[in-house]
Structure formats: C-alpha cells, structure tokens
N, C-alpha and C positions, 0 to 999 in steps of 0.2 A: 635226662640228657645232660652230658657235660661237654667240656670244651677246654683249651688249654693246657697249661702244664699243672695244675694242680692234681695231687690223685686222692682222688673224690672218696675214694675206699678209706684214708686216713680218718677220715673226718667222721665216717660212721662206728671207727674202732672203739673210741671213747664210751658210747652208748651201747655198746654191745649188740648193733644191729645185727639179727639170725642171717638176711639175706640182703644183697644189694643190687640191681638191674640195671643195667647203661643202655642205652638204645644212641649206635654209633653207626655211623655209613653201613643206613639199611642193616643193621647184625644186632643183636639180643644178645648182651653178655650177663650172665647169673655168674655172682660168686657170693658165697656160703661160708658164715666164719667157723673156725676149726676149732679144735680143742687147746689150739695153742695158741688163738687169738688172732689169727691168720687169716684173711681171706684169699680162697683158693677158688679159681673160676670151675662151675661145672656144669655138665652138656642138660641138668633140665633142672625146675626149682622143688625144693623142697617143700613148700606150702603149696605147689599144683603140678606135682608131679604128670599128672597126664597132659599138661599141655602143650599142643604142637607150638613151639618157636614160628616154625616157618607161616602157620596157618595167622597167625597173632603179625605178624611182619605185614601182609597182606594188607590188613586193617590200619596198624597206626597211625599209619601218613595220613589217613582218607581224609580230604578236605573236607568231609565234614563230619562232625562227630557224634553224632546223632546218628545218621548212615551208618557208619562204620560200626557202632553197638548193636544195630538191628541186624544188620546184614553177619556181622561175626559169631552171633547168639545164634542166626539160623545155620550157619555156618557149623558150628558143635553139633547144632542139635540134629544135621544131617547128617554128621559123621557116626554119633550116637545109633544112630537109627539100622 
C-alpha cells in the first residue's frame, strides 16, 4: 500500500525487483520490470498468472484476516472445481 507523492516503483529499481503490487482505491496495480529496467503496469502477474484480481479484491480489506484466508482459499478452490 502507498501513499503520497513518492513513486514507490523507484525505490524497487535499484534491487531489480521482477514485480511490484500497489493496492490503491480498491484496485490491484501489477507492474513488471522490463528489459530495459522499466517498470510497465500489466493486466495479471507473472508469478501467478491465474489469478483473478477481482476475486483477491473481495478479500483484502476483510476485517479480519484469518477470515479472509479461509474464506478466499475456499473461494479458488470452488472456482477450481
């Protein structure tokens, strides 16, 4: 989660983070550094390509967090099925 005017993607260039996730007014931003040291937002992650954004939204907030692993885990595991 970030906040203000700093941009949070600089700070992970140095270390050559693969991927980076923002969770911003309820939205899921993935961005993916490039070949050219770039990071460029894109619509799903490279490390869990099948995951629904929207389904994951659902869960984050959930006051509580224990709920929201049980409940998100049975949540795959129906879409699976």
């Amino acid at each position: 989660m970030t906040s203000g005017s700093i941009n949070r993607r600089e700070l992970y260039k140095p270390k050559r983070v693969p991927e980076v996730w923002f969770w911003k007014s309820n939205q899921i931003m993935i961005f993916r550094l490039n070949a050219s040291g770039e990071y460029e937002e894109v619509s799903r992650s490279g490390f869990f390509p099948d995951l629904d954004k929207a389904l994951l939204l659902r869960y984050i907030a959930h006051p509580d967090q224990y709920d929201a692993v049980e409940e998100f885990i049975q949540a795959i595991r129906a879409k699976k099925a």
